[in-house]
Backbone bond lengths (Angstrom), bond angles and torsions (degrees), N, CA, C in turn:
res aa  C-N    CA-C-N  psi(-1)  N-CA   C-N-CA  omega(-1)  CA-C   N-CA-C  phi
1 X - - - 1.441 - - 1.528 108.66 -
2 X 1.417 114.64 159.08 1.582 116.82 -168.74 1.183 84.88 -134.06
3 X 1.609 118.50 170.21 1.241 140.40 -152.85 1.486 96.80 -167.18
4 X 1.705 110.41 142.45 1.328 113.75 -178.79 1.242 91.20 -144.36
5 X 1.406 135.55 149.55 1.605 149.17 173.52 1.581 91.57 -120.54
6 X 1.506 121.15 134.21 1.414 136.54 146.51 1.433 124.87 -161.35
7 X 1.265 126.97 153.15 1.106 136.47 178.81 1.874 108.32 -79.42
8 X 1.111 115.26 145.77 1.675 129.14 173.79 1.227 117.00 -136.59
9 X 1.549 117.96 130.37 1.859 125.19 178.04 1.380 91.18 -140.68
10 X 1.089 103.19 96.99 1.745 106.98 169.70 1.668 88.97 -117.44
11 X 1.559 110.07 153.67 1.369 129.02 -172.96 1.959 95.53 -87.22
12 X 1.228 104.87 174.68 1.910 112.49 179.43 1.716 78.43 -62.09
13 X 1.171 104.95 -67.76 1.650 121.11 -156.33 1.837 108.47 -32.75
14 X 1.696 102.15 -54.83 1.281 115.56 167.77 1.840 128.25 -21.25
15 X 1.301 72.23 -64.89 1.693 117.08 -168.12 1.674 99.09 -75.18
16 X 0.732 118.77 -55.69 1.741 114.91 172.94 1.670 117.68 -49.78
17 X 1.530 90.51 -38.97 1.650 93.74 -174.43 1.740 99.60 -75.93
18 X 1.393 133.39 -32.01 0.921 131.17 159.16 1.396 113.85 -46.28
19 X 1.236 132.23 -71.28 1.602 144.46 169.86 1.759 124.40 -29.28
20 X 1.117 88.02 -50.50 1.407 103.52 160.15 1.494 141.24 -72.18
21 X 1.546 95.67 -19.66 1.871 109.15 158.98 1.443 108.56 88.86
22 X 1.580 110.14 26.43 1.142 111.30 164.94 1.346 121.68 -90.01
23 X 1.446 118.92 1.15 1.105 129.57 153.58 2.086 121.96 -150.51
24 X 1.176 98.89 155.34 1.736 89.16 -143.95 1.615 90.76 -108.78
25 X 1.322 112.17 13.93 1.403 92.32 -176.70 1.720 110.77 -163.69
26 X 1.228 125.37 147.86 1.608 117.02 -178.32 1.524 119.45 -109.53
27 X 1.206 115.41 128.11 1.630 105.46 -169.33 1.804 88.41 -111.17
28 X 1.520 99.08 125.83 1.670 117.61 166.83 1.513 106.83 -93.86
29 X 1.427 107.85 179.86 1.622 130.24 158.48 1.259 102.09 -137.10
30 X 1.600 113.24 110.50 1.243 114.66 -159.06 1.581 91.44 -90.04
31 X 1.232 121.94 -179.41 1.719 121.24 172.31 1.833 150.01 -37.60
32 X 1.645 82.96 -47.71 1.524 99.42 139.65 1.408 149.79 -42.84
33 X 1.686 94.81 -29.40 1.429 86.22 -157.04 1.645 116.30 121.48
34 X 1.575 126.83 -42.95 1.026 129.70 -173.34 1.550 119.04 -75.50
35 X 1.103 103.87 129.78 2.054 105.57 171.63 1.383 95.26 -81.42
36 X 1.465 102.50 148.37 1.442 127.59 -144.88 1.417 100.44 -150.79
37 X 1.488 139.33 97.85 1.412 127.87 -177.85 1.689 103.63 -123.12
38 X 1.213 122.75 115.53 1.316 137.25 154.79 1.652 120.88 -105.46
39 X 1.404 104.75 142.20 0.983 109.05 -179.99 2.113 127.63 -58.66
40 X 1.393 117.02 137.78 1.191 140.96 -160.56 1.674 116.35 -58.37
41 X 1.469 99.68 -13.83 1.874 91.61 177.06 1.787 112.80 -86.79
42 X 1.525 106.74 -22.52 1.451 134.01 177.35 1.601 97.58 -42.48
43 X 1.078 119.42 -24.90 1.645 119.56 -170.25 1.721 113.29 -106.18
44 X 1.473 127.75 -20.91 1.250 123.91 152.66 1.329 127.32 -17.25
45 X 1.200 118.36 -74.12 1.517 120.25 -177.38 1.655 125.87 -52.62
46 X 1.327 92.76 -12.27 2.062 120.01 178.40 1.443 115.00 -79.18
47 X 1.659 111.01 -33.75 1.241 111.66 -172.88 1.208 125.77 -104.99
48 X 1.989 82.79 150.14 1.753 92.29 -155.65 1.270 98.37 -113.84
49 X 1.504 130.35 -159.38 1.052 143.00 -173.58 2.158 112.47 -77.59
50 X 1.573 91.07 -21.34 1.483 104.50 -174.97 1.608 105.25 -96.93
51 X 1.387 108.49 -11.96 1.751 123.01 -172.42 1.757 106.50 112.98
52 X 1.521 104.30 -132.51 1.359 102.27 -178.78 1.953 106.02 -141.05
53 X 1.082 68.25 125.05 1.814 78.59 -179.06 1.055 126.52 -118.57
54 X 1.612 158.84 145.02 1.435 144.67 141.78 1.493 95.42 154.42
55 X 1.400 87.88 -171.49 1.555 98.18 -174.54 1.724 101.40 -86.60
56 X 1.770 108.52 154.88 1.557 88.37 158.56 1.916 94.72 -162.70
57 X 1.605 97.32 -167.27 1.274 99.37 -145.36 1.574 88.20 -130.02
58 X 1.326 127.52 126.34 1.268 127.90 168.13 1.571 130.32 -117.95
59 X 1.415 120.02 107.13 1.316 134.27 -163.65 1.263 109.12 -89.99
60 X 1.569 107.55 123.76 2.117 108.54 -172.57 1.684 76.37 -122.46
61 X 2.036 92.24 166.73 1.874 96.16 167.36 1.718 87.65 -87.47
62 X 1.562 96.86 -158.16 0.940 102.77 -159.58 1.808 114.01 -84.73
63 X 1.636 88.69 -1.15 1.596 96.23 167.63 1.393 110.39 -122.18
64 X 1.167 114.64 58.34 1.390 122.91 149.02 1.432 106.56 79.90
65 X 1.264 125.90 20.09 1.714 130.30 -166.40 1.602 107.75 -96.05
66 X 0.904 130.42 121.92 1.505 143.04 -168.18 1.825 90.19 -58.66
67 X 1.462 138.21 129.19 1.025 155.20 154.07 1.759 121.75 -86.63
68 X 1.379 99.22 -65.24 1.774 115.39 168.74 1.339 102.81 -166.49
69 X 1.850 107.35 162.45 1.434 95.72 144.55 1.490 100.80 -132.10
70 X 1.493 131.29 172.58 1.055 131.63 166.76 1.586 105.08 -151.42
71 X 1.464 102.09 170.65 1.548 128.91 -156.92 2.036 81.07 -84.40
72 X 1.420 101.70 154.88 1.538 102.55 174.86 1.649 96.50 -146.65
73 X 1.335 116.76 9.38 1.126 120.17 165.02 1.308 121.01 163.17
């Protein structure tokens, strides 16, 4: 299993255009250093009325398969 730490500030506005499927996917920079792109519905459950903010944590198997991600602060 892999593990990614990064921070996210997407605006409501951001995040809608995500929601809405005008774009299908989110590319991070996780802590390291590494670009990190998972797909864009993974972030629904995050957004708030302000968008999506905080730190969070993204779990792949060991071949790159989306597991979860969640907020860690």
């Amino acid at each position: 299993m892999k593990e990614y730490y990064f921070l996210l500030n997407l605006t409501y506005k951001q995040c809608m255009d995500y929601y809405d499927g005008k774009y299908t996917s989110v590319q991070v920079t996780e802590d390291g250093g590494k670009t990190v792109r998972f797909a864009a519905h993974h972030l629904r459950p995050f957004i708030s009325s302000l968008g999506v903010r905080g730190r969070f944590r993204l779990l792949l198997t060991s071949e790159n398969q989306f597991i979860r991600l969640e907020r860690v602060s």
